[in-house]
C-alpha positions as CSV (number, residue, x, y, z in Angstrom):
1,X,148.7,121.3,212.4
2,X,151.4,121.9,214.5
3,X,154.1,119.7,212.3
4,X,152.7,122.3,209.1
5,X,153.6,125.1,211.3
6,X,157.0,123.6,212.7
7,X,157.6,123.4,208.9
8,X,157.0,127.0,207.9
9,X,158.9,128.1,210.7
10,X,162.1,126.5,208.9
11,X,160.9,127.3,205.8
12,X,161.2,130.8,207.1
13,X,164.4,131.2,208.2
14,X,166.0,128.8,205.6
15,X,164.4,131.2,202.9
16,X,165.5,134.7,205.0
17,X,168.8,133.9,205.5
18,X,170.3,133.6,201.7
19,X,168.2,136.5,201.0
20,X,169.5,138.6,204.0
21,X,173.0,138.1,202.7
22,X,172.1,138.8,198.9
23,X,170.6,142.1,199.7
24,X,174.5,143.3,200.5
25,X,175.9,141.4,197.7
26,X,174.2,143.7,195.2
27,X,174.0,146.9,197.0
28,X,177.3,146.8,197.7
29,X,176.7,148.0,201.6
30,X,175.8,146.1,204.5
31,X,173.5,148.9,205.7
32,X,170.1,147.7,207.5
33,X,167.9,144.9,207.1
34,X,165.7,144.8,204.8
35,X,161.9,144.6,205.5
36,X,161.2,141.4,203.5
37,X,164.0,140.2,206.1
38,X,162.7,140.9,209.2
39,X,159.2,140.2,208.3
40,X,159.6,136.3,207.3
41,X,161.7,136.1,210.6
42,X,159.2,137.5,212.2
43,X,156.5,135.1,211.0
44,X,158.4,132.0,211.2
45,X,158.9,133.2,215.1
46,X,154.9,133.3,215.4
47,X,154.8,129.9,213.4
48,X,156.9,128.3,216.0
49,X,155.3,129.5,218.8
50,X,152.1,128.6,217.7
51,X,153.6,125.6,217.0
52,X,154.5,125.1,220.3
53,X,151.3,126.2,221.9
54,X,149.0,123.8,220.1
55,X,151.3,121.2,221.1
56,X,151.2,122.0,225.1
57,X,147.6,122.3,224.7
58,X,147.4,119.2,223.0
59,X,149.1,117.0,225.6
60,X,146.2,118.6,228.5
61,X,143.4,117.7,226.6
């Protein structure tokens, strides 16, 4: 479970990055973030974490 999780987390921020810098492209300003954005940053943070916690509970059990 945590390897699925490790691998969203990437997934995440490989997929948020192109589409943080496409948003400018087209708009033609670099104004803000957009929501889309911030929220698949935001859940590839709470993948990893997670991640993270059910592997140091893992290694006391």
């Amino acid at each position: 479970m945590a390897e699925i999780l490790e691998v969203i987390m990437i997934v995440s921020f490989g997929a948020s990055w192109p589409m943080n810098v496409i948003k400018p492209y087209r708009s033609r300003t670099a104004k803000g973030k957009s929501l889309a954005f911030l929220l698949l940053i935001f859940f590839g943070y709470i993948a990893g974490i997670t991640s993270k916690l059910i592997n140091v509970f893992h290694v006391f059990n």
